[in-house]
C-alpha positions as CSV (number, residue, x, y, z in Angstrom):
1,X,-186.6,89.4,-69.9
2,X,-186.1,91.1,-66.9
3,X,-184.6,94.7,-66.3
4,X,-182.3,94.9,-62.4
5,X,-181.0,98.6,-61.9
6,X,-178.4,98.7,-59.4
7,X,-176.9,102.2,-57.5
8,X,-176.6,104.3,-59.0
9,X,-178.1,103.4,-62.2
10,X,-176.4,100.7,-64.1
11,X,-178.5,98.2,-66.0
12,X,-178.1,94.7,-66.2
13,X,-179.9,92.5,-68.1
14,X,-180.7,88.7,-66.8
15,X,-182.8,86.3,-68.5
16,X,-185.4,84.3,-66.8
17,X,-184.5,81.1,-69.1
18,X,-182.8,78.5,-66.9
19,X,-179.7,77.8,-69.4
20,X,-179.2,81.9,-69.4
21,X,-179.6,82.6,-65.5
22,X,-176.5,80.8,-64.3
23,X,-173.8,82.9,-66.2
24,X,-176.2,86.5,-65.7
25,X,-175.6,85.9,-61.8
26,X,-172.2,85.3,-62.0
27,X,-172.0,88.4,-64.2
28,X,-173.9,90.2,-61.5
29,X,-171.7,89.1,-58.9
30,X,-168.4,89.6,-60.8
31,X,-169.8,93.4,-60.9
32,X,-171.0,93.9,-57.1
33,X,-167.2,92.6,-56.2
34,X,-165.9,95.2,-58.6
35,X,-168.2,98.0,-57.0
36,X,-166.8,96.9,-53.4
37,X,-163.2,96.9,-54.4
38,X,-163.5,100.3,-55.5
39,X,-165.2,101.4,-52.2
40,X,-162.8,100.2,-50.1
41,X,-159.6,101.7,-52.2
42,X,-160.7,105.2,-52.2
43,X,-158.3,107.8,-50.7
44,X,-159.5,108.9,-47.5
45,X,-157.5,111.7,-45.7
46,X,-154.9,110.9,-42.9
47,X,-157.6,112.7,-40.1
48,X,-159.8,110.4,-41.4
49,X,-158.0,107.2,-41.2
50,X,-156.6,108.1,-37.6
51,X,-159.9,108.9,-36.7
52,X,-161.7,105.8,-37.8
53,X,-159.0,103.3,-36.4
54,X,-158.8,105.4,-32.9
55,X,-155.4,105.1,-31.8
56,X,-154.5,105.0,-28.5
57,X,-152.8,108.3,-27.8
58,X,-149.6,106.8,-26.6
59,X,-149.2,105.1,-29.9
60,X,-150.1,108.1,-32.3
61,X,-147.9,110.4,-30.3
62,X,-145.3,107.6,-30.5
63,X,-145.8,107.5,-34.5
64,X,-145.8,110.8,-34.4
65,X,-142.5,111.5,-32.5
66,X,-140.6,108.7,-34.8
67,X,-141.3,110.7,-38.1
68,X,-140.3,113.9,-36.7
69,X,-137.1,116.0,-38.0
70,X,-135.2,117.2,-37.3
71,X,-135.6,115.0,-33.6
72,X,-136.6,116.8,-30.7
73,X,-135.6,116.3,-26.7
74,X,-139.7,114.5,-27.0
75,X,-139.6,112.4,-29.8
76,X,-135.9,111.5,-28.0
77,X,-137.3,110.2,-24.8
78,X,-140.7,109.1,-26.1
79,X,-138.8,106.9,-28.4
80,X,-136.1,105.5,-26.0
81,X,-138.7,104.6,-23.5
82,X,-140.5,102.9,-26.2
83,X,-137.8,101.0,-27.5
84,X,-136.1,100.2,-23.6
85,X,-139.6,98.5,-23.0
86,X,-139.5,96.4,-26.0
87,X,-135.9,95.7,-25.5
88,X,-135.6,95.5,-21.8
89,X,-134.8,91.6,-21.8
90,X,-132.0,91.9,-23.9
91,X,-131.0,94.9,-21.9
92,X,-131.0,93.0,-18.4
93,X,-128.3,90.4,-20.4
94,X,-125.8,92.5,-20.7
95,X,-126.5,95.9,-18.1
96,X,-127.3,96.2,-14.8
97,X,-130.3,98.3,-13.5
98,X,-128.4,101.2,-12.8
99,X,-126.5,101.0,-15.9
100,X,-129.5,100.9,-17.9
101,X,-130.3,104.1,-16.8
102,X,-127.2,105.3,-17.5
103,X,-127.7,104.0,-21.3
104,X,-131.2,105.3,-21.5
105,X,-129.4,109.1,-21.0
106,X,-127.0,108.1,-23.5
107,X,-129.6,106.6,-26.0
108,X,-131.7,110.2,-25.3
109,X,-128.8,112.3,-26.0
110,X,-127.9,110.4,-28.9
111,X,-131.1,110.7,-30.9
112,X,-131.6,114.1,-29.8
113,X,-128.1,115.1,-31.4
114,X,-128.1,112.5,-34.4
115,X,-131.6,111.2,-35.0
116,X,-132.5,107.3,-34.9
117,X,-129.6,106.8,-37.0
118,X,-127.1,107.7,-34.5
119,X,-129.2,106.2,-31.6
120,X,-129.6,102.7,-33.5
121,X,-125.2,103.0,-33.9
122,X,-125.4,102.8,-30.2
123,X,-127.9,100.0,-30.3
124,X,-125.0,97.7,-32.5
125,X,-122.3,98.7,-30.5
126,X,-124.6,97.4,-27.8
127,X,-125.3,94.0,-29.6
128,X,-122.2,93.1,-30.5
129,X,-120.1,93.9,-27.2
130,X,-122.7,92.2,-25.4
131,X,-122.2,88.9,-27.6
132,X,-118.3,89.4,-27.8
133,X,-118.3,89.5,-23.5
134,X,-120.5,86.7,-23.1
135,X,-118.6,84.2,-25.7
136,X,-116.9,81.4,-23.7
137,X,-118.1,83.8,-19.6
138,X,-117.3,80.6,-17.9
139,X,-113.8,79.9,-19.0
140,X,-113.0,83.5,-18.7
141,X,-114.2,82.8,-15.2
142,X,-112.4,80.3,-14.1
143,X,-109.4,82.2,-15.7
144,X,-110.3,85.3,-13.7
145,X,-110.4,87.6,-16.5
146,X,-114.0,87.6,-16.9
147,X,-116.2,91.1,-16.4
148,X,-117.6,91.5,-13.2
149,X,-121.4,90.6,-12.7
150,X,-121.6,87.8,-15.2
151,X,-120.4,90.4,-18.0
152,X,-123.5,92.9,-17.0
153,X,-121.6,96.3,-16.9
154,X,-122.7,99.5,-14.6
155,X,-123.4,102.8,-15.1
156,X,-119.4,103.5,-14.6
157,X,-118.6,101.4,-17.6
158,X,-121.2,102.9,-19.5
159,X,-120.9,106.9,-18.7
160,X,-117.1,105.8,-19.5
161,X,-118.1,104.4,-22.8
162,X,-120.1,107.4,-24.3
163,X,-118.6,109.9,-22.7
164,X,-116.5,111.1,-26.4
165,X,-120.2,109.9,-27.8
166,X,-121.5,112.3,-25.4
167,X,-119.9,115.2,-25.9
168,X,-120.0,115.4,-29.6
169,X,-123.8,115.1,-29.5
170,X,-123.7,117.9,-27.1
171,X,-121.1,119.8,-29.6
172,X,-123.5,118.9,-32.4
173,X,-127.2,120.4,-30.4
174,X,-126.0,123.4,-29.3
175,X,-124.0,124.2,-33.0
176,X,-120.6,124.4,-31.3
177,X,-118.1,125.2,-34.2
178,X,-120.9,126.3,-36.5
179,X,-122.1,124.3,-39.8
180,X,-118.6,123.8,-40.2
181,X,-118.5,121.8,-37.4
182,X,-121.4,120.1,-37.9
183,X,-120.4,116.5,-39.9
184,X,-117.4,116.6,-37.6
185,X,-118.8,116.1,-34.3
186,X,-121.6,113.3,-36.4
187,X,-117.5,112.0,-37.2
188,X,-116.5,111.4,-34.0
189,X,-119.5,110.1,-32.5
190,X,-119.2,107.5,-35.0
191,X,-115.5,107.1,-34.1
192,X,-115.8,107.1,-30.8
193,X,-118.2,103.7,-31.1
194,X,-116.0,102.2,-33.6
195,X,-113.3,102.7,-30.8
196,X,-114.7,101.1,-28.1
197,X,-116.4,98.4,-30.4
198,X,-112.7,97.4,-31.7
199,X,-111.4,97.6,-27.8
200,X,-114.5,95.7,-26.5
201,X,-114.0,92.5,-29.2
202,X,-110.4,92.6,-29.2
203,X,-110.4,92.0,-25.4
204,X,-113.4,89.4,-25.3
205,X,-112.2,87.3,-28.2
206,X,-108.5,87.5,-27.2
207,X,-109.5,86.1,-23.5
208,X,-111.8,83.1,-24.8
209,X,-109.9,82.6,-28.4
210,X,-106.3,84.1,-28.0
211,X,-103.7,81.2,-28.1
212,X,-100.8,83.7,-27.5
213,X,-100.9,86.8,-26.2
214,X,-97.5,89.7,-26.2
215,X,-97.5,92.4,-24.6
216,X,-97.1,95.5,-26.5
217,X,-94.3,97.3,-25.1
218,X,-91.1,94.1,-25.9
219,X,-93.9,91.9,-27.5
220,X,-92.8,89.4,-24.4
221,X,-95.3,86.6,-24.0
222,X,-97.5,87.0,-20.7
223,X,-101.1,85.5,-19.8
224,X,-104.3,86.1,-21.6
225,X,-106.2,89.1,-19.8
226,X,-102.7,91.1,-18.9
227,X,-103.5,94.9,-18.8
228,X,-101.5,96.0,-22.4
229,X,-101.4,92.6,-23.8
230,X,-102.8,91.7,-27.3
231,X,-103.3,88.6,-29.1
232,X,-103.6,88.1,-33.2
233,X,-107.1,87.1,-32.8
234,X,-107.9,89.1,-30.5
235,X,-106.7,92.3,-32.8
236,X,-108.2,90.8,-36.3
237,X,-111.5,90.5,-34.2
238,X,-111.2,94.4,-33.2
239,X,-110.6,95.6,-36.4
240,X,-113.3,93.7,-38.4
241,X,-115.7,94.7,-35.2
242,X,-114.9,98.3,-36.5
243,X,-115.2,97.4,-39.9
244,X,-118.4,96.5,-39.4
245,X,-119.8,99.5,-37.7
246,X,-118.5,101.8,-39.7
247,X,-119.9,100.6,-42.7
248,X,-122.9,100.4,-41.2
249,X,-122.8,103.4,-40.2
250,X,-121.7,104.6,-43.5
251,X,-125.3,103.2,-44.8
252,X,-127.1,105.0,-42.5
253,X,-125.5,108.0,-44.2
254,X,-124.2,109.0,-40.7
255,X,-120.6,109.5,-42.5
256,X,-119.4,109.0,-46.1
257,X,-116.8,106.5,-47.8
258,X,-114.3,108.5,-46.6
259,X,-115.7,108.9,-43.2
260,X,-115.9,105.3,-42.1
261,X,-112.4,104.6,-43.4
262,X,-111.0,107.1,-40.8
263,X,-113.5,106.0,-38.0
264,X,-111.6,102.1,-38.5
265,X,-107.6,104.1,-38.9
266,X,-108.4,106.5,-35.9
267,X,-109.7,103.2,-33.6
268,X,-107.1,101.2,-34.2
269,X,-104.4,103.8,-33.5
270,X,-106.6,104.7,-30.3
271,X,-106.4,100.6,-29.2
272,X,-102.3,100.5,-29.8
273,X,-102.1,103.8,-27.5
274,X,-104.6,102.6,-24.9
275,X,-102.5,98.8,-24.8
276,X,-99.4,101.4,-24.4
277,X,-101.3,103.1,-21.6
278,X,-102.1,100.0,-19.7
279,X,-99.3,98.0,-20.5
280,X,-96.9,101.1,-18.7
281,X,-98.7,102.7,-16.0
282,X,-102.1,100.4,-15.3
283,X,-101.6,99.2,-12.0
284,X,-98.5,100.6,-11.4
285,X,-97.0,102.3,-8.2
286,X,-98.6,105.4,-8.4
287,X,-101.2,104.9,-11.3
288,X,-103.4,103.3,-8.6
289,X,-106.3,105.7,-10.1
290,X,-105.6,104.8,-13.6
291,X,-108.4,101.9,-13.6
292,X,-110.3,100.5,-16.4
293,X,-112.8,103.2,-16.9
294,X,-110.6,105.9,-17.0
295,X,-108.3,104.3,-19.5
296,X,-111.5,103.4,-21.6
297,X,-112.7,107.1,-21.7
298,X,-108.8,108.0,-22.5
299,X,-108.9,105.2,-25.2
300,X,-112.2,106.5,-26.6
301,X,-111.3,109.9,-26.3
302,X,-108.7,109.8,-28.6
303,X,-109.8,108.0,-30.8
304,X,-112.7,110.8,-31.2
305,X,-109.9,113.0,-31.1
306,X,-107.6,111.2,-34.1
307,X,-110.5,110.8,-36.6
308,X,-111.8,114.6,-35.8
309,X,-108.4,116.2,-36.4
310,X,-107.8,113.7,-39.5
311,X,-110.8,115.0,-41.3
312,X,-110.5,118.6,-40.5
313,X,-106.8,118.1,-41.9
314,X,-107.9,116.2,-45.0
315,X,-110.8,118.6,-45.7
């Protein structure tokens, strides 16, 4: 018989006789595998770890800045231009250059107020808009009614977009209202995405889907894409658009139960008085300044506005 020792100590016992040798290696191996498993699974300290892979040090800052909270103006831009990078070819489908300057600003402001969960709302509002103008861009074309550049909006249509979103980020960093304040203005951010998410689809799918479209005012029929017009699929689309941003938003735990069901209420009663709007001064003798942005950042607006005032009232 033969004695093998192994580190740091431990005996094992082989036989020199050939029918015994075969099973003692395979015992000896079945324990050097055991021994290696347990070196590799020890607990080494986060320094450590970091350390021995060597992150670069724009990707530890960047891990860094996404675990941070509450978020900060550098985790805010750090992040955006990260996620801008990665996302810039679905960015160039639906924004133009300038305007995707203007959404980076929004996208900063938003996770500076409201965290990654506010900033990723923006990012489905983004995704589904996007998909909603595009559907069916060449018959809306040849119609006329299409968005300009191919459906790529500018930095007008964006700053008109998030300005409500804007301003209750704003209201929420600097504390305006106090802690009081503080779920409301998270509230009306979320509103004021659901509004222009619901005004967004309603439009797109009414101009490529809409068999008949009324206009709002004496619910006479006129062509699709009619400033104040609105079509049954058009409006279903909207509101389940809404639907779906609020709840997620409601997962996200930017708003409760409650919260989302108002964000959907206050959008749709923003899209009936913007239709109202456009269908009785757009374009109008007079209302020559009343163009598309400015009756999209009225539209938002009160929407932001409604589902604000309905919580506060609620309690």
């Amino acid at each position: 018989m033969v004695l093998l020792y192994l580190p740091p100590g431990l005996p094992v016992r082989i036989s020199t006789h050939p029918s015994a040798l075969k099973p003692s290696i395979y015992a000896l191996r079945k324990l050097l595998r055991r021994r290696k498993v347990y070196s590799n699974t020890r607990r080494l300290p986060m320094a450590a770890v970091n350390a021995e892979l060597q992150l670069p040090g724009v990707l530890s800052n960047a891990v860094s800045a996404f675990q941070l909270f509450p978020p900060t103006w550098e985790s805010a831009i750090l992040s955006n231009t990260l996620i801008f990078l990665a996302g810039s070819p679905l960015l160039f489908v639906g924004l133009t250059t300038p305007g995707i300057g203007a959404a980076f600003l929004l996208g900063s402001l938003s996770w500076r107020a409201f965290g990654s969960r506010g900033f990723f709302a923006v990012v489905i509002y983004y995704l589904i808009g996007t998909g909603a103008t595009k559907l069916k861009l060449k018959q809306k074309e040849a119609e006329g009614v299409a968005e300009k550049r191919k459906g790529r909006r500018g930095p007008s249509s964006v700053i008109g977009s998030g300005a409500a979103g804007c301003l209750c980020a704003l209201g929420s960093i600097f504390g305006l209202g106090g802690i009081a304040f503080g779920n409301l203005w998270q509230l009306g951010f979320v509103a004021s995405f659901c509004t222009k998410l619901s005004d967004t689809v309603s439009s797109e799918i009414g101009k490529a889907y809409g068999k008949t479209t009324y206009l709002i005012t004496n619910l006479s029929v006129v062509p699709r894409g009619t400033e104040g017009a609105v079509s049954i699929e058009g409006t279903l689309a909207g509101l389940v658009a809404s639907i779906l941003l609020a709840y997620t938003c409601c997962l996200m735990g930017q708003v409760d139960g409650v919260g989302a069901i108002i964000c959907v209420i206050s959008s749709q009663l923003a899209n009936i008085f913007e239709s109202q709007i456009g269908a009785s001064f757009q374009d109008k003798e007079g209302f020559k300044w009343l163009n598309n942005d400015v009756v999209n950042v009225i539209n938002i607006s009160s929407g932001t506005a409604f589902a604000m005032l309905l919580k506060y009232f609620l309690g």
